[in-house]
C-alpha positions in Angstrom: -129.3 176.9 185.4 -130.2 174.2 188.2 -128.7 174.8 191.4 -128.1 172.3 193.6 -127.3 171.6 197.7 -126.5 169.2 199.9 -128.7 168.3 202.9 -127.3 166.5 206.1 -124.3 164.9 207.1 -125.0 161.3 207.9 -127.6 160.9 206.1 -127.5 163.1 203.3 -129.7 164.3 200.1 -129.4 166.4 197.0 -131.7 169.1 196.7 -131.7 170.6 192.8 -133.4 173.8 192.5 -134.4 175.7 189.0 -135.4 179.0 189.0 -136.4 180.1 185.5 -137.0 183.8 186.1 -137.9 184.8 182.7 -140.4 182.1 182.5 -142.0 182.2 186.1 -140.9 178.8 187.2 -139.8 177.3 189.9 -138.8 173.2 189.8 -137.2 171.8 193.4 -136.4 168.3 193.4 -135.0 165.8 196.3 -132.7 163.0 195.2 -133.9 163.3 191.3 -137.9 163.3 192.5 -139.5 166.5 191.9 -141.5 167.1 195.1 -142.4 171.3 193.3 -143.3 171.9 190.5 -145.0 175.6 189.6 -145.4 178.2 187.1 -147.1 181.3 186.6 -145.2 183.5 189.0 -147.0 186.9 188.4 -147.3 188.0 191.9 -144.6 190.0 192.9 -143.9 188.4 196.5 -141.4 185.6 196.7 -142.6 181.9 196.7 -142.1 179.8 199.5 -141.6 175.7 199.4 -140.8 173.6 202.6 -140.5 170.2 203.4 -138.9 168.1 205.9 -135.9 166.2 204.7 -134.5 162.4 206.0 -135.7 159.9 208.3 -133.0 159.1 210.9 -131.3 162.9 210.3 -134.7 165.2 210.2 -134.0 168.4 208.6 -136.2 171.4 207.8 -135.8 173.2 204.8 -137.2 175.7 203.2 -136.7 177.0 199.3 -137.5 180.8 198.3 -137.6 182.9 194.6 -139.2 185.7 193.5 -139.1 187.5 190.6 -136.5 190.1 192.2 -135.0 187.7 194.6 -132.4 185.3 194.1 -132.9 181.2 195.3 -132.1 180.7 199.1 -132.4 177.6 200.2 -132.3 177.7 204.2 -131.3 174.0 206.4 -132.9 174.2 209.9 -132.9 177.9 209.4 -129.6 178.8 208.6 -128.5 179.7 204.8 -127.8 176.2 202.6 -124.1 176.5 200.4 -124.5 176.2 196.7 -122.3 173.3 195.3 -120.1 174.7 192.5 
């Protein structure tokens, strides 16, 4: 199931991340546009995807998975809520 977060406070954006273990996928999208899109997860280390979110309100984020971690999604370096 997609998770999804919520980036900045002015200026904000919707981050949607899907982690499908079982099939080795990872999907993270920004405001409905997927910006990573991979497959194939064999290794055993955890994937790493960053990108610099906004224009006005510049924020750093960073998305992580393996296949024995959970997501984490970190905002400037600090842990990013899940919305429920």
């Amino acid at each position: 199931m997609p998770e999804e977060f919520q980036i900045g406070e002015r200026e904000e954006h919707l981050i949607t991340v899907d982690w499908k273990m079982v099939a080795k996928r990872m999907t993270v999208e920004l405001g409905g546009q997927t910006m990573f899109d991979k497959g194939n997860f064999f290794s055993p280390f955890t994937r790493k995807f960053h990108v610099d979110v906004g224009t006005s309100e510049t924020h750093k984020v960073e998305v992580s998975a393996g296949p024995f971690s959970p997501i984490k999604v970190l905002v400037d370096g600090k842990p990013a809520q899940c919305m429920l």
